[in-house]
GUMIKE-249366 format. One record per atom (N, C-alpha, C): residue in one letter; x, y, z. Coordinates in steps of 0.2 Angstrom, whole numbers, padded with zeros to 4 digits, always signed. Layout:
N
aXYZ
...
# end
This chain:
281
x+0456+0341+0799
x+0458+0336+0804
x+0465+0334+0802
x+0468+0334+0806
x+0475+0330+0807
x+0475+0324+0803
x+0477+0322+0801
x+0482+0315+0797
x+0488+0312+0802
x+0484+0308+0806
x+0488+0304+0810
x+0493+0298+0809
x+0490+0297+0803
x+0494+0290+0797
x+0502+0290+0798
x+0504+0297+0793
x+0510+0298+0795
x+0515+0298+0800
x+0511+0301+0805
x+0512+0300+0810
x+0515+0294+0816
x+0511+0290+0813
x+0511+0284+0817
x+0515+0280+0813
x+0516+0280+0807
x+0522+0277+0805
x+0527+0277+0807
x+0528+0286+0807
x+0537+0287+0809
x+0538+0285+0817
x+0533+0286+0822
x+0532+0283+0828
x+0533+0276+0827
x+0529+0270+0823
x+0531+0264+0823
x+0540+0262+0821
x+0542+0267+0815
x+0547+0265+0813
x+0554+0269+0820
x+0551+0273+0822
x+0556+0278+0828
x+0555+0273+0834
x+0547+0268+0835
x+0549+0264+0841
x+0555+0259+0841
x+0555+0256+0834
x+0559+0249+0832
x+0567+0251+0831
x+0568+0257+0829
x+0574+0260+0832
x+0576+0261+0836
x+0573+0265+0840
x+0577+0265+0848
x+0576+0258+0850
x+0571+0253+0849
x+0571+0245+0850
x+0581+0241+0848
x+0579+0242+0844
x+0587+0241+0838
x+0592+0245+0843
x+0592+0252+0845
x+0600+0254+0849
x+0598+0250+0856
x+0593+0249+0859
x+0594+0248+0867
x+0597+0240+0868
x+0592+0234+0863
x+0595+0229+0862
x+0603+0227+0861
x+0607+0232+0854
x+0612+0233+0854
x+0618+0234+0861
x+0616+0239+0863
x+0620+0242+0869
x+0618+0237+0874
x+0613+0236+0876
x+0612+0231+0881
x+0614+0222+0882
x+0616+0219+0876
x+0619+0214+0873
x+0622+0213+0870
x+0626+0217+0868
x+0632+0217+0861
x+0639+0215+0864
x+0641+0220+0870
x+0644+0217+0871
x+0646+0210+0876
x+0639+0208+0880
x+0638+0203+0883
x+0641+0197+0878
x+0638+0198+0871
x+0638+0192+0867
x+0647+0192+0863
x+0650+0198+0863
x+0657+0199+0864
x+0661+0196+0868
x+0658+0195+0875
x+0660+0193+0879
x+0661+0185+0879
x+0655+0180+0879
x+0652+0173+0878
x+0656+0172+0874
x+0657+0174+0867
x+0661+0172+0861
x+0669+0173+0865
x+0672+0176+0865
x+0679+0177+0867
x+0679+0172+0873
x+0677+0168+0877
x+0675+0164+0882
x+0675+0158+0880
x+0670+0157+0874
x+0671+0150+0871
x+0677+0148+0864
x+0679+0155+0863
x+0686+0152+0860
x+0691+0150+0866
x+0691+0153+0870
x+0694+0153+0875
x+0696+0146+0877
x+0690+0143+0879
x+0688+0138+0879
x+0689+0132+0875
x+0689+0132+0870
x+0691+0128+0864
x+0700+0127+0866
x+0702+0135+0864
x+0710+0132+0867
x+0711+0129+0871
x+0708+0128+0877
x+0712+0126+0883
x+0708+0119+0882
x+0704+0117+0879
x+0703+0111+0877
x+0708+0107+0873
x+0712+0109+0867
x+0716+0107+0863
x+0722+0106+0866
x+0723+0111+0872
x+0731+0111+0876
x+0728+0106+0879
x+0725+0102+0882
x+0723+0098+0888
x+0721+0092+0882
x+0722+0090+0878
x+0721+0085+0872
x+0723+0087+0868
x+0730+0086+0868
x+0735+0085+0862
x+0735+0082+0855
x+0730+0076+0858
x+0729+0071+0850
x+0726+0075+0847
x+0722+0081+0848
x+0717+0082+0843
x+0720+0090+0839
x+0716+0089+0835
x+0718+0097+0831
x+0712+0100+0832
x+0714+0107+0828
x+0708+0113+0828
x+0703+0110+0822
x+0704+0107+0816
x+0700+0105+0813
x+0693+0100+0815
x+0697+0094+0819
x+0693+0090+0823
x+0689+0092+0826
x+0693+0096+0830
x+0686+0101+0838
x+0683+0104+0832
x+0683+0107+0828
x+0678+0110+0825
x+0672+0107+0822
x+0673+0101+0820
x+0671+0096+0817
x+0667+0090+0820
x+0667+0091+0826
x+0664+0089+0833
x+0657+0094+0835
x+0661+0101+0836
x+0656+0102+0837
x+0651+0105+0833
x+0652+0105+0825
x+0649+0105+0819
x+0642+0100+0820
x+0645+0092+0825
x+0640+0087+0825
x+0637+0088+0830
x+0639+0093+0834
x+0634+0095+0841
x+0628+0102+0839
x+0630+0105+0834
x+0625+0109+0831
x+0621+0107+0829
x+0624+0102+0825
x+0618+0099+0821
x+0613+0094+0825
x+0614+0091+0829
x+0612+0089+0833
x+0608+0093+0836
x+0608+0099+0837
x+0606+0103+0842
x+0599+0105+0837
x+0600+0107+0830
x+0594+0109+0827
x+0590+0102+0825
x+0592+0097+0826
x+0588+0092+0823
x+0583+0089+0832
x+0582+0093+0835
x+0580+0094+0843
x+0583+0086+0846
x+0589+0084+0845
x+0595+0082+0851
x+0596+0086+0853
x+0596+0084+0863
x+0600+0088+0867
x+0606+0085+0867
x+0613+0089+0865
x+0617+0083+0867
x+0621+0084+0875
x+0617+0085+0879
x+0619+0085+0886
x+0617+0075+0888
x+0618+0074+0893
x+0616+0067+0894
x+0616+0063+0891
x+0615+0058+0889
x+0614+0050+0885
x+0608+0049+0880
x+0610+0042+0878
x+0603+0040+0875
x+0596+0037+0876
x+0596+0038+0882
x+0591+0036+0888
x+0588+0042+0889
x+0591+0047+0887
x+0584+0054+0887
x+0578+0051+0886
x+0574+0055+0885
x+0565+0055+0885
x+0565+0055+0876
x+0562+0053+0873
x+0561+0056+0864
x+0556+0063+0865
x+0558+0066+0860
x+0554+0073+0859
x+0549+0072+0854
x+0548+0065+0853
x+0543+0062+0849
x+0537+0059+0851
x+0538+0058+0857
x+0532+0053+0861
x+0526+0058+0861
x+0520+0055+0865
x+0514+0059+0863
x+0512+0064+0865
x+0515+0066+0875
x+0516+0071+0876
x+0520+0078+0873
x+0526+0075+0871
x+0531+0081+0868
x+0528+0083+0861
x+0523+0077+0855
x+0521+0080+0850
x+0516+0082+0851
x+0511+0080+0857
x+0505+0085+0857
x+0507+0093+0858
x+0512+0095+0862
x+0514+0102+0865
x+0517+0103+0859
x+0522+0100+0853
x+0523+0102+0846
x+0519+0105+0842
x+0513+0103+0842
x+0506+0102+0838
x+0504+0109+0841
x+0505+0109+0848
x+0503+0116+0849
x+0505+0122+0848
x+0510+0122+0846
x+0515+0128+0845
x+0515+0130+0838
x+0514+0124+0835
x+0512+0124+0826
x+0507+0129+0824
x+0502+0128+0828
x+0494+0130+0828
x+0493+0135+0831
x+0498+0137+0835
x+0497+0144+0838
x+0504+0149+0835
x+0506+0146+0833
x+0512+0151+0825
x+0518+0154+0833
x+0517+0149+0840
x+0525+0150+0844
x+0530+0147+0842
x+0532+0144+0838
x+0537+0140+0835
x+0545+0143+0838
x+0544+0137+0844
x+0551+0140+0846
x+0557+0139+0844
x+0555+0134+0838
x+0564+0133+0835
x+0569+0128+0837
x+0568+0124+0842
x+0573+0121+0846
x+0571+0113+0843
x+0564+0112+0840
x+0561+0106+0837
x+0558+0107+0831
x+0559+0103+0826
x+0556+0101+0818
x+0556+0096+0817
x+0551+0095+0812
x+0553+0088+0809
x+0559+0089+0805
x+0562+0082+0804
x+0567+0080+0801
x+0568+0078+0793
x+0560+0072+0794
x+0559+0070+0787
x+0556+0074+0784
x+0554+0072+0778
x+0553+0074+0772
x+0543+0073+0773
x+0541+0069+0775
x+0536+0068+0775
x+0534+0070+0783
x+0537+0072+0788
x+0534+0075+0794
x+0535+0083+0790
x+0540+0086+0787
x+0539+0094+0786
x+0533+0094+0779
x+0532+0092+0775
x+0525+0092+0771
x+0518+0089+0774
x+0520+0084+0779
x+0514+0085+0786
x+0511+0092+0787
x+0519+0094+0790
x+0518+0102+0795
x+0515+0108+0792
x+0516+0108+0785
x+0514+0112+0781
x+0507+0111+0780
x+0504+0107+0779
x+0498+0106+0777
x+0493+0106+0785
x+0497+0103+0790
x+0493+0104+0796
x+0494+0110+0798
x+0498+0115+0796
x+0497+0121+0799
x+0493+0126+0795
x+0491+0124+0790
x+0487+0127+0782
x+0482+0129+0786
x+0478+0122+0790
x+0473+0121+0791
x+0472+0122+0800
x+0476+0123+0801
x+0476+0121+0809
x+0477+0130+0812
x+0480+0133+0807
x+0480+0142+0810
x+0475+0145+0811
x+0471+0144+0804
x+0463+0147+0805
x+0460+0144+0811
x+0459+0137+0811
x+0456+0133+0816
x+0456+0136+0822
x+0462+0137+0823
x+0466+0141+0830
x+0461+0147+0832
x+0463+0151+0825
x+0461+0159+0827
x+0452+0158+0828
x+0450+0155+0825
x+0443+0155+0825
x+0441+0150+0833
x+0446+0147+0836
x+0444+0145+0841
x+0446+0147+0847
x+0451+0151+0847
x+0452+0157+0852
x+0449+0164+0848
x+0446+0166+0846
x+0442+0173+0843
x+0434+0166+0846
x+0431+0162+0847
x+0425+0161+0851
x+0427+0161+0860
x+0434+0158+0863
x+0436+0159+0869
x+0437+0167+0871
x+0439+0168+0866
x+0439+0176+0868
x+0432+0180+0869
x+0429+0178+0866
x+0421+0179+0867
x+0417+0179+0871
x+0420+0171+0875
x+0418+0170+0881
x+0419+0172+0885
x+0426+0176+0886
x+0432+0179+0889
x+0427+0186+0891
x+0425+0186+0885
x+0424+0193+0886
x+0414+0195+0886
x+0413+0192+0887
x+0405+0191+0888
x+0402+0195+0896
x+0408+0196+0899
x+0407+0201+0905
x+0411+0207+0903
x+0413+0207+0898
x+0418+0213+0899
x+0414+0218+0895
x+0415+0226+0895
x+0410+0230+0891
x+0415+0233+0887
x+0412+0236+0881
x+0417+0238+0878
x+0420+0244+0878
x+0425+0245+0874
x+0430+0250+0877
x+0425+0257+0876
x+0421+0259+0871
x+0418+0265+0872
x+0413+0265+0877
x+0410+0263+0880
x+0408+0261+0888
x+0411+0264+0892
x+0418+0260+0890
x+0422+0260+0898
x+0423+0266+0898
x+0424+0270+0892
x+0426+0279+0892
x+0423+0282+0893
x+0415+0281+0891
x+0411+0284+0892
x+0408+0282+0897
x+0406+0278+0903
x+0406+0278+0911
x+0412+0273+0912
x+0414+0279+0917
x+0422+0274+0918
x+0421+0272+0924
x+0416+0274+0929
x+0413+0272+0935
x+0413+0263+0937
x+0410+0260+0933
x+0408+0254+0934
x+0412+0250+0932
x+0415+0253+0925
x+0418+0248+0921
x+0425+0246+0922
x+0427+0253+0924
x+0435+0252+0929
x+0435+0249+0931
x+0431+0247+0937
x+0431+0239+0942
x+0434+0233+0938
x+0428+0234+0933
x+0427+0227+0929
x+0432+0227+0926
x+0436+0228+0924
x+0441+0229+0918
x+0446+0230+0923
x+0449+0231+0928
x+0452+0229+0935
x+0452+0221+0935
x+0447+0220+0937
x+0448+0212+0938
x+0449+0209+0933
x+0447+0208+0927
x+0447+0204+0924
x+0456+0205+0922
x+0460+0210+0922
x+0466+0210+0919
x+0468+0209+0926
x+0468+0209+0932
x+0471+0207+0938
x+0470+0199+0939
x+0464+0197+0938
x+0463+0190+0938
x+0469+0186+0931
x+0467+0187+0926
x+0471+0185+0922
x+0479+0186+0922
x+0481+0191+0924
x+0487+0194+0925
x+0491+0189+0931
x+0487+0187+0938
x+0485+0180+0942
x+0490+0176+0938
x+0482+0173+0934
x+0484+0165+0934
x+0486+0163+0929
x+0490+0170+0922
x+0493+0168+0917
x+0500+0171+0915
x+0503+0174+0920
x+0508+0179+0921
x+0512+0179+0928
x+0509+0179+0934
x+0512+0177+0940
x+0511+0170+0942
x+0508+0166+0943
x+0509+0162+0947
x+0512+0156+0940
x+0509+0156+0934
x+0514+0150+0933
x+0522+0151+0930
x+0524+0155+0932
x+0531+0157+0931
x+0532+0155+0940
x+0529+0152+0944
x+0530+0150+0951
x+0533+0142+0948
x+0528+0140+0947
x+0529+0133+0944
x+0534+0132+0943
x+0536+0134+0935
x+0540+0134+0929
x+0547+0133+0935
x+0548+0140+0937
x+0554+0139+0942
x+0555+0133+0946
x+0551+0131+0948
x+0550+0123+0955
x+0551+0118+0948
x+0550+0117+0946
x+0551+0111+0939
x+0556+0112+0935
x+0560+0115+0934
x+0564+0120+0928
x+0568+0120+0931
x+0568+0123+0936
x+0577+0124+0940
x+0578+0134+0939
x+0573+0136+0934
x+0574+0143+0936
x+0573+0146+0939
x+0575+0151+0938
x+0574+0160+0941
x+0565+0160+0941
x+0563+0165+0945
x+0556+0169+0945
x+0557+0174+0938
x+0563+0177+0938
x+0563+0183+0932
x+0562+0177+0927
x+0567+0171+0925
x+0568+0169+0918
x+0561+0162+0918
x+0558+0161+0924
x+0550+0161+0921
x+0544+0164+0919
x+0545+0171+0922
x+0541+0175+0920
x+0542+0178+0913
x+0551+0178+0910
x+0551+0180+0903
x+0546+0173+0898
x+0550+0168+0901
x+0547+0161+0897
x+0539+0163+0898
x+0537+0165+0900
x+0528+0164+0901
x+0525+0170+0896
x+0529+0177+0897
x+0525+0182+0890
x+0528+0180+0886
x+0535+0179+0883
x+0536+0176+0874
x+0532+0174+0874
x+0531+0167+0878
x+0528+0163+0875
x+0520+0163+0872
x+0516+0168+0878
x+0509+0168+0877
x+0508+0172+0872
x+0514+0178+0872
x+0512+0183+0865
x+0515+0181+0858
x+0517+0174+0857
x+0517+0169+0851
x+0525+0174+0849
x+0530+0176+0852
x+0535+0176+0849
x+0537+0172+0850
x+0540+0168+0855
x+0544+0161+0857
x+0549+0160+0852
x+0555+0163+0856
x+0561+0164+0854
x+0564+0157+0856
x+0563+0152+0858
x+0564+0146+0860
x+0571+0145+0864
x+0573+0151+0866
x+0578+0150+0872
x+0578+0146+0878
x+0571+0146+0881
x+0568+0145+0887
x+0561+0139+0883
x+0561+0132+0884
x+0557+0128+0883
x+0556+0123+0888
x+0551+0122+0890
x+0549+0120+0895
x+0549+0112+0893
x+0550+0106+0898
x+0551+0099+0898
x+0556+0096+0893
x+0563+0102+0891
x+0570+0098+0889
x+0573+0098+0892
x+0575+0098+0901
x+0583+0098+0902
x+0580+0089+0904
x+0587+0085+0901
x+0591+0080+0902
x+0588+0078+0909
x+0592+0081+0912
x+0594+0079+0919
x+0587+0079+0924
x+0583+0081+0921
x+0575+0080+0925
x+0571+0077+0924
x+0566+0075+0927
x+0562+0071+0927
x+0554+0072+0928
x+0551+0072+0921
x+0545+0076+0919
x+0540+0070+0920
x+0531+0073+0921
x+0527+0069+0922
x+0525+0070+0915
x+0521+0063+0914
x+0520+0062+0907
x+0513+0068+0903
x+0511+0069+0908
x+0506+0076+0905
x+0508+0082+0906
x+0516+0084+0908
x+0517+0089+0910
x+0515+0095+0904
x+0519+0092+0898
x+0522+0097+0891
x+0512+0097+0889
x+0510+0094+0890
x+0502+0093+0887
x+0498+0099+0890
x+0498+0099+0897
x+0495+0104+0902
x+0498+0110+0900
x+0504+0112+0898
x+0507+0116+0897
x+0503+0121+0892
x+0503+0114+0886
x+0500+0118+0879
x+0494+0119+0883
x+0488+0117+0885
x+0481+0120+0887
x+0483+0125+0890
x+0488+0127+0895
x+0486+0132+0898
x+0489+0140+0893
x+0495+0135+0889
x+0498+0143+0883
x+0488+0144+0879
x+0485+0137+0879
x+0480+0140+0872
x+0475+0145+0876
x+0473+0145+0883
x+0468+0150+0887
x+0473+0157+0888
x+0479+0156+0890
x+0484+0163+0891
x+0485+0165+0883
x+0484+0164+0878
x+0483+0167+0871
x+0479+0170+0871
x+0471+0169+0873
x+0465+0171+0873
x+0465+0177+0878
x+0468+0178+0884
x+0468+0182+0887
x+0474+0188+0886
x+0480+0185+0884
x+0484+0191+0884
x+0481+0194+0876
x+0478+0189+0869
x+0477+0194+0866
x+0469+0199+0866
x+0466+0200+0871
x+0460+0205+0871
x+0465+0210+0875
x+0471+0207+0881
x+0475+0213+0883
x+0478+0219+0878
x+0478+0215+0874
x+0484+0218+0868
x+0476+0221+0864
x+0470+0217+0862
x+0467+0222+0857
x+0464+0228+0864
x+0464+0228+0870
x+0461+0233+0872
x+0469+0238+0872
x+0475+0237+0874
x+0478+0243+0871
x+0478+0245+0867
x+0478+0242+0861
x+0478+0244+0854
x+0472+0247+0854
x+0466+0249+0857
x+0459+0250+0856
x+0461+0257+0859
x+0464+0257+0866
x+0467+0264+0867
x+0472+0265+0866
x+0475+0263+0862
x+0481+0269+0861
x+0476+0274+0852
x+0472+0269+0849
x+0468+0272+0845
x+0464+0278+0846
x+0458+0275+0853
x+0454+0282+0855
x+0458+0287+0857
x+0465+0285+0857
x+0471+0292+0862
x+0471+0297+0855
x+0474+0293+0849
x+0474+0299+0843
x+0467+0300+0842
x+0461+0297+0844
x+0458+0301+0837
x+0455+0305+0846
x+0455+0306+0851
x+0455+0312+0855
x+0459+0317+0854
x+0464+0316+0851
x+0469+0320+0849
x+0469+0324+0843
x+0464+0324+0839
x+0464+0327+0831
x+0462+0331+0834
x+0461+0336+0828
x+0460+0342+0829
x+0453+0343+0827
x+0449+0345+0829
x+0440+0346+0827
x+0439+0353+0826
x+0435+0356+0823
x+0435+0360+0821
x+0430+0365+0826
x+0430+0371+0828
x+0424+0372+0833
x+0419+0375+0831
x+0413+0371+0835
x+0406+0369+0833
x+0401+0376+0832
x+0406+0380+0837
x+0399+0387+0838
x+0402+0391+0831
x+0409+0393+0828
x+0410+0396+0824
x+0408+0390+0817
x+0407+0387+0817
x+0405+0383+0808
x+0398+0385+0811
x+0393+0384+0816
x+0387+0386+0816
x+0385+0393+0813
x+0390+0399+0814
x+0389+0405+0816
x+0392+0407+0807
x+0396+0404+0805
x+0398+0403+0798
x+0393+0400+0794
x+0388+0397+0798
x+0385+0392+0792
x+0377+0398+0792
x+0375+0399+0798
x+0369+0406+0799
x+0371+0412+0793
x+0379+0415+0792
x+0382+0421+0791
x+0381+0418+0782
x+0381+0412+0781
x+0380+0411+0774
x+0374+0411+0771
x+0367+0408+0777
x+0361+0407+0776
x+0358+0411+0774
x+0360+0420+0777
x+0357+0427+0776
x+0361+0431+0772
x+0367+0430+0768
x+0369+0432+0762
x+0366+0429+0755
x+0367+0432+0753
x+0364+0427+0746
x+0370+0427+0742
x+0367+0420+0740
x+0372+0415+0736
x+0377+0419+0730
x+0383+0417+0731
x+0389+0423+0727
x+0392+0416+0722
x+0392+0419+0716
x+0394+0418+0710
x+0401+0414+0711
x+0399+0408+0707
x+0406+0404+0709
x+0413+0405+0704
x+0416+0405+0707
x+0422+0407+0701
x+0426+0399+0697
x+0426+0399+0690
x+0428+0395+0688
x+0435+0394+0686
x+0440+0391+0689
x+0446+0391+0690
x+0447+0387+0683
x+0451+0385+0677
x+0454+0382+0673
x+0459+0379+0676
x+0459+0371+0677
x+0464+0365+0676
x+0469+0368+0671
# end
């Protein structure tokens, strides 16, 4: 039989490559562009405020960065909302425990990041064992993948729906929302919606921080319930193609044919047994 092993590494390392040039070429130099923009920017700031120098501007916005990681928005005032109240750290809590970690919010202190660490010790497992039970329930209709190959009549339907129906309600329609609340795009809710479900949460796109809006107090809460069912859902998507792209290699090896070993094995049944030859190591 074939030895697929290798294979499938240099396929996993040749995906992540061509991943690395298309990213490259596709925003390299967009972010070329942004950067020359915002220097740009800066000058015509300095000529338009004389008082100040280059070292100042930089030292301004030195405290807007930092601002920035210590999850301050520094758009609007100090009348914002906190990203501390119950809502924003219940939807925290959620993101901990489901390892989205969008980056845009941390603790600060000393005693909420040794919190975090210990709530997430315990809180990950907790997680995966209680989305590995939702998934079970998830999937208490569904038959399994050797089934589904082996009669593909019935189960096609059912495996149809069930990835149509959640595709629905966890993929198209709340990126409808997102946009009517947000202020965005159809496309840049629908990106916001699979980060997020497939726990990479680049934190670009975070739902109930802009400023300028005005969020219901269970908003960022609702959110997290509905990321922890969309977890459950998009990962049996992902283990059923992992499930098939697996039965795809091992349909693919090489087997060896069943009428010639039979015809080899009769042709040795009726010779008699030949002296074995002892090779030296």
């Amino acid at each position: 039989q074939i030895s697929w092993t290798p294979l499938l590494v240099l396929g996993y390392l040749f995906y992540l490559l061509l991943g690395a040039m298309v990213f490259q070429l596709l925003e390299k130099q967009a972010e070329t562009h942004f950067r020359d923009q915002f220097q740009l920017e800066k000058l015509k700031f300095l000529q338009n405020y004389t008082c100040l120098d280059r070292q100042a501007l930089e030292q301004f916005v030195q405290v807007l960065m930092e601002a920035w990681e210590k999850g301050v928005n520094p758009e609007g005032n100090s009348t914002n909302p906190s990203n501390w109240d119950f809502s924003n750290s219940f939807f925290f809590a959620g993101t901990v425990v489901t390892t989205i970690g969008y980056g845009n919010l941390s603790p600060s202190t000393v005693a909420g990041q040794i919190f975090c660490v210990f709530y997430a010790l315990f809180g990950v497992p907790l997680n995966l064992a209680f989305l590995n039970q939702l998934g079970k329930g998830l999937n208490a209709h569904l038959i399994t993948l050797e089934r589904w190959v082996q009669k593909p009549g019935r189960a096609q339907v059912r495996l149809a729906i069930f990835l149509t129906t959640g595709t629905l309600l966890f993929l198209v329609f709340p990126p409808l929302v997102f946009s009517h609340v947000e202020g965005w795009s159809y496309g840049e809710g629908f990106y916001f919606t699979f980060i997020t479900l497939s726990t990479i949460g680049f934190g670009d796109y975070v739902v109930g921080t802009n400023p300028n809006k005005h969020y219901i107090p269970v908003y960022r809460s609702l959110t997290a319930i509905w990321i922890v069912f969309g977890l459950a859902w998009l990962a049996l998507v992902f283990n059923v193609g992992a499930d098939l792209m697996e039965k795809f290699l091992q349909l693919k090896r090489h087997k060896p044919d069943l009428s010639l070993a039979e015809g080899a094995s009769t042709k040795l049944e009726d010779e008699p047994e030949q002296p074995r030859i002892h090779i030296p190591s």
